[in-house]
C-alpha positions, 0 to 999 in steps of 0.5 A, spaced: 090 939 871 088 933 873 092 927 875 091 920 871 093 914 870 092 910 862 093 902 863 094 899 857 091 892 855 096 886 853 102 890 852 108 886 853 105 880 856 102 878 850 097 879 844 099 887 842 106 886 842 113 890 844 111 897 846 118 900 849 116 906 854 121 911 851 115 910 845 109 910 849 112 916 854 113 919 847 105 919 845 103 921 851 108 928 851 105 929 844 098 928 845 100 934 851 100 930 857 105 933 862 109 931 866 109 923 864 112 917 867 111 909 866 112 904 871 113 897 869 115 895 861 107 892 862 103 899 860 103 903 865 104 910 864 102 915 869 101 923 867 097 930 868 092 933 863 087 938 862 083 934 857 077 929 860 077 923 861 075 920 854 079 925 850 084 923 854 083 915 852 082 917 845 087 921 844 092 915 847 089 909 842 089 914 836 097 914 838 097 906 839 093 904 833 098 908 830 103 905 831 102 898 833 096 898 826 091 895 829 087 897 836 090 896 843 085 897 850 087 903 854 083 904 861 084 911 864 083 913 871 084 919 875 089 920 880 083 919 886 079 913 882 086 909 882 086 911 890 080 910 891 080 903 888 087 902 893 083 903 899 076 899 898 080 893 896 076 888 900 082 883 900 086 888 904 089 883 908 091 878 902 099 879 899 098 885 894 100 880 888 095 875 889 089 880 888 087 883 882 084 889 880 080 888 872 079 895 871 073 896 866 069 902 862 064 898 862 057 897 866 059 893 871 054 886 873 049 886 879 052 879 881 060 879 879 060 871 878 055 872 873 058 868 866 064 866 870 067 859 869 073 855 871 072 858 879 075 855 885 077 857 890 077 865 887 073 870 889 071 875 886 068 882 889 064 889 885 068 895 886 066 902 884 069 901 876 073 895 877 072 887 879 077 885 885 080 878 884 083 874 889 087 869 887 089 865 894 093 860 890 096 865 885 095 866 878 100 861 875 095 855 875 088 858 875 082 856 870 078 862 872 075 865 866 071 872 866 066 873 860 069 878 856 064 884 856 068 885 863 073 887 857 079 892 862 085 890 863 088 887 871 093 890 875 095 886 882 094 890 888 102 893 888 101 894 882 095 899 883 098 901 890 105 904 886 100 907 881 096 911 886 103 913 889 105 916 882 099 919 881 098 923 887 105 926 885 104 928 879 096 930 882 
């Protein structure tokens, strides 16, 4: 069985709606993941399986689509990508919560500040599957906008580094 780590897109911050945990810890159960856990009411949920990675993101948004009746983005993650991600995080020296990992299923850019607008002091690094933003003023009173074919959703650095922690358990 493999270690995973689904990150769902907007829930409980805005756009999706109220998804409770119990609710979501309850769609992973049927969808046959073991031994699942969330973390933050924000979409986090952490658990095993043997199905791949794209049978598990599908059966997951099959389940959301359900319940919220419209689509809801879920990025999924092995428990060694997600540790990965933690150790190659290039602003290593900044506070957890002013750097961001946006986790794509996408292709990412050759140039990461290509079709980003609103930038100031922020910097912006390529990960293996995921962008790594440095926010050094916070993100309260940014402008910085990433084009949307970067579509992922973004987890600060804390965040990830007690994802990695929860996956390794459950690995």
């Amino acid at each position: 069985m493999t270690g995973y780590v689904a990150l769902l897109r907007a829930v409980n911050v805005g756009g999706t709606g109220a998804l409770p945990m119990t609710v979501l810890v309850e769609m992973c159960e049927a969808a046959g993941f073991g031994q699942v856990r969330t973390y933050i009411a924000s979409g986090n949920v952490v658990f095993r399986s043997d199905a791949a990675e794209d049978q598990v993101r599908s059966a997951l948004e099959d389940r959301l689509r359900v319940y919220a009746g419209k689509n809801v983005g879920v990025v999924v993650r092995t428990a060694s990508e997600i540790a990965d991600a933690l150790a190659r995080n290039p602003f290593a020296d900044s506070p957890g919560n002013r750097v961001m990992a946006l986790f794509v299923d996408g292709p990412l850019p050759n140039d990461p500040l290509d079709g980003v607008t609103g930038a100031k002091n922020e910097r912006i690094r390529l990960g293996k599957r995921e962008l790594f933003v440095l926010y050094p003023d916070g993100m309260a009173t940014t402008r910085l906008r990433i084009p949307s074919e970067k579509h992922g959703t973004a987890r600060n650095m804390n965040t990830v580094a007690k994802l990695a922690e929860m996956t390794a358990a459950v690995a």
